[in-house]
C-alpha positions as CSV (number, residue, x, y, z in Angstrom):
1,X,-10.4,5.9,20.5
2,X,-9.1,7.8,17.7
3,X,-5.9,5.7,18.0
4,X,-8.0,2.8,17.4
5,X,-10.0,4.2,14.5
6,X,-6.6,5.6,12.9
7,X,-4.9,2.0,13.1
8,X,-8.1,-0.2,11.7
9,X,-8.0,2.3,8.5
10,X,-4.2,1.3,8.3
11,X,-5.1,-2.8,8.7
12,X,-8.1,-2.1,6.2
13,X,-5.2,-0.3,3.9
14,X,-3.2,-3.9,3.8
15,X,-5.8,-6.0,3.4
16,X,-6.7,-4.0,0.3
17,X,-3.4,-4.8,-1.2
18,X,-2.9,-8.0,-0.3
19,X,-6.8,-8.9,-2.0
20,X,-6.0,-6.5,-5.4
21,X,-2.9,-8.4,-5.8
22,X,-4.0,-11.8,-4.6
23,X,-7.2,-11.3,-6.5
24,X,-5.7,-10.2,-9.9
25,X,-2.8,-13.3,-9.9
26,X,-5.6,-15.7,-9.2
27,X,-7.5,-14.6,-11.8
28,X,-5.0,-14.8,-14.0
29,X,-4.3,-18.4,-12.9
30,X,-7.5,-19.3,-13.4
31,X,-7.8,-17.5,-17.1
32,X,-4.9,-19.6,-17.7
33,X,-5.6,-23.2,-16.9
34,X,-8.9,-22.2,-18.7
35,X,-7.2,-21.0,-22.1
36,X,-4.1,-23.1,-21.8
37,X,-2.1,-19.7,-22.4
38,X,0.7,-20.6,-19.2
39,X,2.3,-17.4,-18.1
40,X,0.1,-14.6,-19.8
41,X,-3.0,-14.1,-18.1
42,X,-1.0,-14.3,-14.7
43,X,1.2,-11.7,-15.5
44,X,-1.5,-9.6,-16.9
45,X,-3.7,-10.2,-13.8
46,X,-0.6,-9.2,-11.5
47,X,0.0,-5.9,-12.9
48,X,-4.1,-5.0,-13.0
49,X,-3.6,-6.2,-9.4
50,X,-1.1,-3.9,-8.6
51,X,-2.4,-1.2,-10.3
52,X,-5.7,-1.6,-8.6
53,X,-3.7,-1.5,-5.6
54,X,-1.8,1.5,-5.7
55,X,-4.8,3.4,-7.1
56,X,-7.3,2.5,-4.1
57,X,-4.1,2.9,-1.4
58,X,-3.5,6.6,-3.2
59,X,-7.6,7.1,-2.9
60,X,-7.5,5.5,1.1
61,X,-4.1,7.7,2.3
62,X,-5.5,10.7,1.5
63,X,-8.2,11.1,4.1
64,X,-6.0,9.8,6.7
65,X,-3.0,11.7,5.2
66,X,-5.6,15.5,5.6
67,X,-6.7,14.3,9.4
68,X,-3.1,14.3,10.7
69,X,-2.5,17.6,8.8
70,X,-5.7,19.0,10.4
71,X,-4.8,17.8,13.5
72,X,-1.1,19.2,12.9
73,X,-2.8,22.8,12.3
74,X,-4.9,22.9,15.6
């Protein structure tokens, strides 16, 4: 079972990323058409995206990244 539970924190991982980025380019799209201001508020809302992104993956990986340690040490 913890196979399972090990592999749904992984899936939960992606989905993370692919929302942050997803979620920060549409916003940006959307400040755009709004503000008439083209390719500025995308770009901006791709790098928050990413940056949200590889700030919650660091924050998720390290639980997972101290249980195979642990399980490592036993």
């Amino acid at each position: 079972m913890n196979k399972w539970r090990s592999a749904m924190r992984y899936i939960g991982v992606g989905w993370y990323i692919a929302i942050s980025i997803a979620g920060g380019t549409l916003g940006g799209l959307w400040l755009d058409n709004k503000f008439d201001t083209k390719p500025v508020f995308i770009i901006t809302g791709l790098f928050i995206g990413l940056i949200v992104a590889f700030y919650g993956v660091y924050r998720m990986i390290i639980p997972l990244m101290k249980d195979v340690k642990d399980k490592e040490n036993n």
